[in-house]
DSSP file (Angstrom, degrees, kcal/mol; ACC not computed):
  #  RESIDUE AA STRUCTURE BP1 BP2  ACC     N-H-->O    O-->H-N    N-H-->O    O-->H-N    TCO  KAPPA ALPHA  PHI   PSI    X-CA   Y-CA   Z-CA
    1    1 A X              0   0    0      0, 0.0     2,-0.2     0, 0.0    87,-0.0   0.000 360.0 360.0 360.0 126.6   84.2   79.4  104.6
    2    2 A X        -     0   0    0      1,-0.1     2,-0.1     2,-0.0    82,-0.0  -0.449 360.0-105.4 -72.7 129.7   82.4   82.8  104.8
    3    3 A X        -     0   0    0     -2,-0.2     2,-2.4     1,-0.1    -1,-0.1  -0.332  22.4-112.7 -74.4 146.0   84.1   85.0  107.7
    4    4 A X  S    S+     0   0    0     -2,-0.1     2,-0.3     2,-0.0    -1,-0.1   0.174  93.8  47.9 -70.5  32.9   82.5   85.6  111.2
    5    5 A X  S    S-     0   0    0     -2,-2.4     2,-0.4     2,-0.0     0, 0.0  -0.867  78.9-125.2-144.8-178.4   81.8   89.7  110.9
    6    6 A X        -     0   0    0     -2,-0.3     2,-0.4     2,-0.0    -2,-0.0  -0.953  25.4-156.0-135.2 127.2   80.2   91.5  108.1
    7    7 A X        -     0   0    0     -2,-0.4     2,-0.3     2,-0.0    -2,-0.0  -0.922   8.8-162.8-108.6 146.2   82.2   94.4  106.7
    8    8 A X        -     0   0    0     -2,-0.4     2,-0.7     2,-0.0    -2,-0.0  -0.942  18.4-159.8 -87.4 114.1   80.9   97.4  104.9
    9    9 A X        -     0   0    0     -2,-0.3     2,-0.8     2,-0.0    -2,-0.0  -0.832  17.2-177.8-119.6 124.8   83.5   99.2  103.0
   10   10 A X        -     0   0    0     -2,-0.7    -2,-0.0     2,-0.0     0, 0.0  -0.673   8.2-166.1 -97.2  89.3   83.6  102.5  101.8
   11   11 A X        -     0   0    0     -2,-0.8     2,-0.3     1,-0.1     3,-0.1  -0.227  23.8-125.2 -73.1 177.6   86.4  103.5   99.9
   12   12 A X        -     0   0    0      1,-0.1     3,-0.4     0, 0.0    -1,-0.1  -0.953  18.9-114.1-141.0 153.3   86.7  107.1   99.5
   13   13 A X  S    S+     0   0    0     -2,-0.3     2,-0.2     1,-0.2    -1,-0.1   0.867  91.4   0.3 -65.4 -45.2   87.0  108.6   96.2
   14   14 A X        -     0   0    0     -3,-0.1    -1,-0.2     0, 0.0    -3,-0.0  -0.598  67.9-150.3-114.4  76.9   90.3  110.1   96.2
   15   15 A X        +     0   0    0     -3,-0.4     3,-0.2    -2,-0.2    -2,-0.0  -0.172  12.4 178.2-102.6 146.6   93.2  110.0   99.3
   16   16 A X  S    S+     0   0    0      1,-0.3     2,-0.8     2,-0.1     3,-0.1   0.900  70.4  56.9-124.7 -15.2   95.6  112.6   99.8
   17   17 A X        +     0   0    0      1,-0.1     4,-0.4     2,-0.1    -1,-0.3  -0.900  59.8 163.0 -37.9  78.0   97.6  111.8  102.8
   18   18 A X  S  > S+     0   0    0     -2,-0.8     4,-2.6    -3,-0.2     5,-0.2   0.748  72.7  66.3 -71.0 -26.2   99.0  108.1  101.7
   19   19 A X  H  > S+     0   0    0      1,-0.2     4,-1.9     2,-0.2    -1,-0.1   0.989 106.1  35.5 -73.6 -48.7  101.5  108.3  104.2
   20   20 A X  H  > S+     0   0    0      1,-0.2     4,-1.1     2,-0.2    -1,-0.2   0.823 117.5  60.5 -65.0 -10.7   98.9  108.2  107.3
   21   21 A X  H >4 S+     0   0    0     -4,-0.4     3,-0.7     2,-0.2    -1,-0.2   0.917 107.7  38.4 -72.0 -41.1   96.9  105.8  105.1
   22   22 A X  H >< S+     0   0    0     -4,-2.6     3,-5.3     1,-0.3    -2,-0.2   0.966 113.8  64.0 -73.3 -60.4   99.6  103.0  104.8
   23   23 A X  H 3< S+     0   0    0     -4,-1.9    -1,-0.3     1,-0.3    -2,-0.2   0.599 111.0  31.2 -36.7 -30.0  100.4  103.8  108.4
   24   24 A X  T << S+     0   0    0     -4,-1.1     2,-0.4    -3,-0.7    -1,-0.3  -0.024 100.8  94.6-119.2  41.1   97.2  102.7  109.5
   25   25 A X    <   -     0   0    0     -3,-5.3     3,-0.1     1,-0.1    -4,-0.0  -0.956  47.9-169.2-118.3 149.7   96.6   99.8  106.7
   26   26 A X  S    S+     0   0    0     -2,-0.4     2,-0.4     1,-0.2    20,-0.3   0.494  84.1  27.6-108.6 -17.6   97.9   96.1  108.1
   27   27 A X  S    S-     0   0    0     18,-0.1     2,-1.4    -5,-0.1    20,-0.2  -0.943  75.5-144.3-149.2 108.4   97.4   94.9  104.0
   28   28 A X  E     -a   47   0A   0     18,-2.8    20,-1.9    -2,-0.4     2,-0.8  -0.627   9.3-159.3 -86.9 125.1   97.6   96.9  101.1
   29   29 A X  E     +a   48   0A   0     -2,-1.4     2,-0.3    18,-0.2    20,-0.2  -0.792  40.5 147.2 -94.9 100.5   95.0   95.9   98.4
   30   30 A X  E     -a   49   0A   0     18,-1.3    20,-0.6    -2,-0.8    -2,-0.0  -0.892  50.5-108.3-135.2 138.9   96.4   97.3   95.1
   31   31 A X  E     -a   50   0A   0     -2,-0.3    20,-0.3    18,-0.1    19,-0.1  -0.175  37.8-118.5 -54.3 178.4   97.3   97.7   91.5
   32   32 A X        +     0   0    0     18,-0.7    31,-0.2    17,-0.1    -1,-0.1  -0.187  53.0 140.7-114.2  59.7  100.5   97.3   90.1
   33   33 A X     >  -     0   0    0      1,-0.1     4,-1.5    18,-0.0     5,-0.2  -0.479  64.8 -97.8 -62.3 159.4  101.5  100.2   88.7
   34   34 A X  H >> S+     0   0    0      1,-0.3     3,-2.4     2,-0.2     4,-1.0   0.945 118.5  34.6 -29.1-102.1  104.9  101.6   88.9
   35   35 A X  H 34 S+     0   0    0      1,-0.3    -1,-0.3     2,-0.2     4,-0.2   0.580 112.2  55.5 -61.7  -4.3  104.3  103.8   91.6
   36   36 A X  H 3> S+     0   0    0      1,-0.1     4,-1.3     2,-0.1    -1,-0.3   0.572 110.0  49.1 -88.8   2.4  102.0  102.1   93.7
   37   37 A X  H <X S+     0   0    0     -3,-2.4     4,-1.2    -4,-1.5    -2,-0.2   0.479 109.2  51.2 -88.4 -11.1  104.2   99.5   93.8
   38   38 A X  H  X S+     0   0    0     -4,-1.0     4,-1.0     2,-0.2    -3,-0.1   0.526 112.9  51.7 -86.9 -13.2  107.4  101.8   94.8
   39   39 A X  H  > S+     0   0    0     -5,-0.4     4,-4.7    -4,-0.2     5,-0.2   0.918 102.5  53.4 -96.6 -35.2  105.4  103.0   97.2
   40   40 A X  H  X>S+     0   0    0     -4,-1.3     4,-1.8     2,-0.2     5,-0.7   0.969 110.8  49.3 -61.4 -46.8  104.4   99.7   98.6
   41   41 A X  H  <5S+     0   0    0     -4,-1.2     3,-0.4     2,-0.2    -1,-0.2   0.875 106.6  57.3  -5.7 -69.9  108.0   98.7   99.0
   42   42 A X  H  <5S+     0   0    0     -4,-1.0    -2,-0.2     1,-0.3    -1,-0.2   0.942 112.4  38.2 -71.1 -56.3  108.9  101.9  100.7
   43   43 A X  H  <5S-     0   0    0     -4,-4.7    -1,-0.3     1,-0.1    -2,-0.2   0.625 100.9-139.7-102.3   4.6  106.7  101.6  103.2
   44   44 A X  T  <5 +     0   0    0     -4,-1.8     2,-0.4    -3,-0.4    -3,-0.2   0.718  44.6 154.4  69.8  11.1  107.2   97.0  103.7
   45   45 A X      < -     0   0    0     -5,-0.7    -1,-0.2   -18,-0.0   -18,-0.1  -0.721  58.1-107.8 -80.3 145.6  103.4   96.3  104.2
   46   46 A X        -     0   0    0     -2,-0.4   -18,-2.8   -20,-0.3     2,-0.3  -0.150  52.5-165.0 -42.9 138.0  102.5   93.1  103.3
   47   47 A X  E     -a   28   0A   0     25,-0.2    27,-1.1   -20,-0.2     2,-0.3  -0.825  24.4-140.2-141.4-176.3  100.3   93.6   99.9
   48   48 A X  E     -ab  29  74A   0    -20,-1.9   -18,-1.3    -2,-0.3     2,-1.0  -0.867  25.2-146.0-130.8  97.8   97.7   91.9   97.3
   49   49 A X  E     +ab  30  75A   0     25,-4.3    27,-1.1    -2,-0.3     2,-1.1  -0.516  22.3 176.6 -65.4  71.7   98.3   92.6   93.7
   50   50 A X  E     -a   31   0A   0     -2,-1.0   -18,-0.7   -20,-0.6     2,-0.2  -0.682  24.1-149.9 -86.6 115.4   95.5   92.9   91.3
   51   51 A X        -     0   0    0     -2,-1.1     2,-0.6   -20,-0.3    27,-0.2  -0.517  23.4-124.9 -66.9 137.2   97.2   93.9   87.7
   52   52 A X    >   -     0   0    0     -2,-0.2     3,-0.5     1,-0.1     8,-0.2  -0.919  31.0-157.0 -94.0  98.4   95.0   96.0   85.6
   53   53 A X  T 3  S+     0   0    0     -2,-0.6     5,-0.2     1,-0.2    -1,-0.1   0.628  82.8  64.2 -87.2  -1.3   95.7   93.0   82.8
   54   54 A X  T 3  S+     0   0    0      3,-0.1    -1,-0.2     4,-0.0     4,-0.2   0.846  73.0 127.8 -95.2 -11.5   94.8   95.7   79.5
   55   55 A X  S X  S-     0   0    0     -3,-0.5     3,-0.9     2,-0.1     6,-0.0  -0.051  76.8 -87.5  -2.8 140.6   97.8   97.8   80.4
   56   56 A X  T 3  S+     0   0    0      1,-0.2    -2,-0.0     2,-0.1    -1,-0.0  -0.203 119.5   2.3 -47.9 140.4  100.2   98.4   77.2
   57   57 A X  T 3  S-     0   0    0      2,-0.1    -1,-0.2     3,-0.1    -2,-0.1   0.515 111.8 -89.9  75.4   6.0  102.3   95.8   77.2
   58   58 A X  S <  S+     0   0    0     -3,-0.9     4,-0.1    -4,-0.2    -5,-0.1   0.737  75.8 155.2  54.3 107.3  100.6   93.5   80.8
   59   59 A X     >  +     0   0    0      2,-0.1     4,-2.4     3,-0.1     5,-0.3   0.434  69.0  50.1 -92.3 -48.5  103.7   96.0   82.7
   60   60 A X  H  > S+     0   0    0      1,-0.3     4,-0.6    -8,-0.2     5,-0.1   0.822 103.9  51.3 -70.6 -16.9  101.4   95.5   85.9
   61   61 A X  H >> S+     0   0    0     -9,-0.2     4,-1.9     2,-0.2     3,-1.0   0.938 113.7  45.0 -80.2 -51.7  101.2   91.9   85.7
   62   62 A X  H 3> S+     0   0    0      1,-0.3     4,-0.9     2,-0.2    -2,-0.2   0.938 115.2  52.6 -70.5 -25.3  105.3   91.6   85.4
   63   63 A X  H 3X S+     0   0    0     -4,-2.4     4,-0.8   -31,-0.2    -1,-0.3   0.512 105.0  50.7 -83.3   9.9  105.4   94.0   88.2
   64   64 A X  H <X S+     0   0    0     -3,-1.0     4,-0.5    -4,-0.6    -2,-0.2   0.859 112.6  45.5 -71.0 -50.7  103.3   92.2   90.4
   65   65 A X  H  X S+     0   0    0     -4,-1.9     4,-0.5     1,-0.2    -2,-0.2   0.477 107.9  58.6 -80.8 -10.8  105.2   89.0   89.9
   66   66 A X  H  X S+     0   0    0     -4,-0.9     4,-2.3     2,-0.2    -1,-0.2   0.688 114.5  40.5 -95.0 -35.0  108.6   90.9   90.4
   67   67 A X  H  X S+     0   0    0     -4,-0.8     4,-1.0     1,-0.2     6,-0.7   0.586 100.2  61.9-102.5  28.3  107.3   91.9   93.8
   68   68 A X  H  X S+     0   0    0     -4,-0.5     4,-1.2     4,-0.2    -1,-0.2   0.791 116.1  40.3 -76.8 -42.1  105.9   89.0   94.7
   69   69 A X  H  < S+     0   0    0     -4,-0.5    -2,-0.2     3,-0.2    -3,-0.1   0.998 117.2  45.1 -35.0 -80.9  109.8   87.8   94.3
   70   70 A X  H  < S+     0   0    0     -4,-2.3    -3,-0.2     1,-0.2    -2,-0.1   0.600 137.0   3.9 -81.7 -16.4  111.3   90.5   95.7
   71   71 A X  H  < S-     0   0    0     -4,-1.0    -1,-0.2    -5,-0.2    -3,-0.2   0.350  98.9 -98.6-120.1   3.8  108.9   91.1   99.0
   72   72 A X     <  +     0   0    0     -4,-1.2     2,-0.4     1,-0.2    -4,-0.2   0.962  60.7 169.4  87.9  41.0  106.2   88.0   99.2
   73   73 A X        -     0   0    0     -6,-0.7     2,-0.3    -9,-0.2    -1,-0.2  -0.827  33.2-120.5 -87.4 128.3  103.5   89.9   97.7
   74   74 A X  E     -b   48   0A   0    -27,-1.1   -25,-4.3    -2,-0.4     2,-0.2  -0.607  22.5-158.6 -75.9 125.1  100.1   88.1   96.5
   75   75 A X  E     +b   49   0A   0     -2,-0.3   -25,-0.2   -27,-0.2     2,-0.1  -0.695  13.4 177.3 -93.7 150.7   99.3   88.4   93.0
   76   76 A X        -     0   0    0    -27,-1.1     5,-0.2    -2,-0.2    -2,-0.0  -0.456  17.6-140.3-162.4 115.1   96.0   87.8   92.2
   77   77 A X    >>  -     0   0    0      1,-0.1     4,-1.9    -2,-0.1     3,-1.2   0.161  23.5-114.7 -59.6 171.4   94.5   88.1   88.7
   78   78 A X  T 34 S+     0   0    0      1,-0.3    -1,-0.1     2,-0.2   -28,-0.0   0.554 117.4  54.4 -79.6 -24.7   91.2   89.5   87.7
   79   79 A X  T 34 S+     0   0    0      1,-0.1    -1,-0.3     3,-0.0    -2,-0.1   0.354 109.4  55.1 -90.5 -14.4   89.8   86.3   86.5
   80   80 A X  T <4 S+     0   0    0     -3,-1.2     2,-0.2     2,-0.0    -2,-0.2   0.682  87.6 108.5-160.3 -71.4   90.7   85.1   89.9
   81   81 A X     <  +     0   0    0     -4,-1.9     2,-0.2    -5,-0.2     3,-0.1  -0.285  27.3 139.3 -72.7 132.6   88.9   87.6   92.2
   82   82 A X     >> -     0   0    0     -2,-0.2     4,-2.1     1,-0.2     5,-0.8  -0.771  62.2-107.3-139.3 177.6   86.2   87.3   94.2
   83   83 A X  H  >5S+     0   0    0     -2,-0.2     4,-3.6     2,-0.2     5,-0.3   0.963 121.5  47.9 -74.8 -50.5   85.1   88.4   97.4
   84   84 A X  H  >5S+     0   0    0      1,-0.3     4,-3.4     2,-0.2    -1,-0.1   0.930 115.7  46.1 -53.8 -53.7   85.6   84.7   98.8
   85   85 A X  H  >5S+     0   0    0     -5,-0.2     4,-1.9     2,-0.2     5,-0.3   0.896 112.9  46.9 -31.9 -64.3   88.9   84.5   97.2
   86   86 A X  H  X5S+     0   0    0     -4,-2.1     4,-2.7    -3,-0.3     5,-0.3   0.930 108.9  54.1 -36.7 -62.9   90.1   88.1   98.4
   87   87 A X  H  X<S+     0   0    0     -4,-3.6     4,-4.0    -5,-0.8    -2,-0.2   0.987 112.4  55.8 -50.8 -50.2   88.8   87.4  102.4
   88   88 A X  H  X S+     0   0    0     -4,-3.4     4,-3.6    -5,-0.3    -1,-0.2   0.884 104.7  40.0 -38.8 -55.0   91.1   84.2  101.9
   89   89 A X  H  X S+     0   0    0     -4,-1.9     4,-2.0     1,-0.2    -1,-0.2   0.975 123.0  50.8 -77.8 -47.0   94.4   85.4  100.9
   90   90 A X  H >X S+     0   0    0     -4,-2.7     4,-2.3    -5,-0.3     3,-1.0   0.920 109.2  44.6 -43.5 -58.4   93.6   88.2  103.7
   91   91 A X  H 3X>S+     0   0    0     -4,-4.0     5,-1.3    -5,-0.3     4,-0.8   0.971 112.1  53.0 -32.6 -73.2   92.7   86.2  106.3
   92   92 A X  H 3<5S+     0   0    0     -4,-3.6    -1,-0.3     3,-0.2    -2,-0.2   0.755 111.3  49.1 -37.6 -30.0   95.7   84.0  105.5
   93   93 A X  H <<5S+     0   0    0     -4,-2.0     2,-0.4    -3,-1.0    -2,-0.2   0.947 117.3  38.2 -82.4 -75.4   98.2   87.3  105.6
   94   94 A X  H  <5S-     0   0    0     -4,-2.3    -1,-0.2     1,-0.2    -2,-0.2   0.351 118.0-113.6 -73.9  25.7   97.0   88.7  109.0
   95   95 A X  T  <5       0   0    0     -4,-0.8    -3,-0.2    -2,-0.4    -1,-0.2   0.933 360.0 360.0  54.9  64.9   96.6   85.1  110.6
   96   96 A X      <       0   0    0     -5,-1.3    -4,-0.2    -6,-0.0    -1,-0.1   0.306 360.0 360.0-115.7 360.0   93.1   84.3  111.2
């Protein structure tokens, strides 16, 4: 089911404040690297994993699935994603 607003999103190229960014994000939508995953942690928002799956070795795909363990984080592979898919798992997180 398609959701009842229309979004435009601009991401912007680079951010250099993360701490007011997570402060004002209710879902982080992220890779899993090492440190974007230490950082989600640190700050306990709710997140959505996409793993970069040619990484050395998949690392972001086993750290996605170790915090999907350790805080209830949504993995959600590349093969996987779509916008309808995405709006879902969101929707589902913030309860609409």
């Amino acid at each position: 089911m398609a959701p009842a607003f229309s979004a435009s999103l601009s991401p912007p190229l680079f951010l250099h404040e993360m701490d007011m960014t997570y402060a004002a994000t209710d879902v982080v939508v992220s890779r899993a690297g090492s440190v974007a995953c230490t950082e989600i942690l640190v700050t306990g928002k709710p997140a959505i994993l996409i793993p970069l799956p040619t990484i050395v070795d998949d690392h972001q795909t086993k750290n996605a699935y170790i915090m999907a363990d350790v805080m209830g984080a949504r993995v959600i592979t590349e093969d996987e994603l779509d916008s309808s898919s995405l709006t879902c798992i969101i929707d589902e997180i913030v309860g609409m």
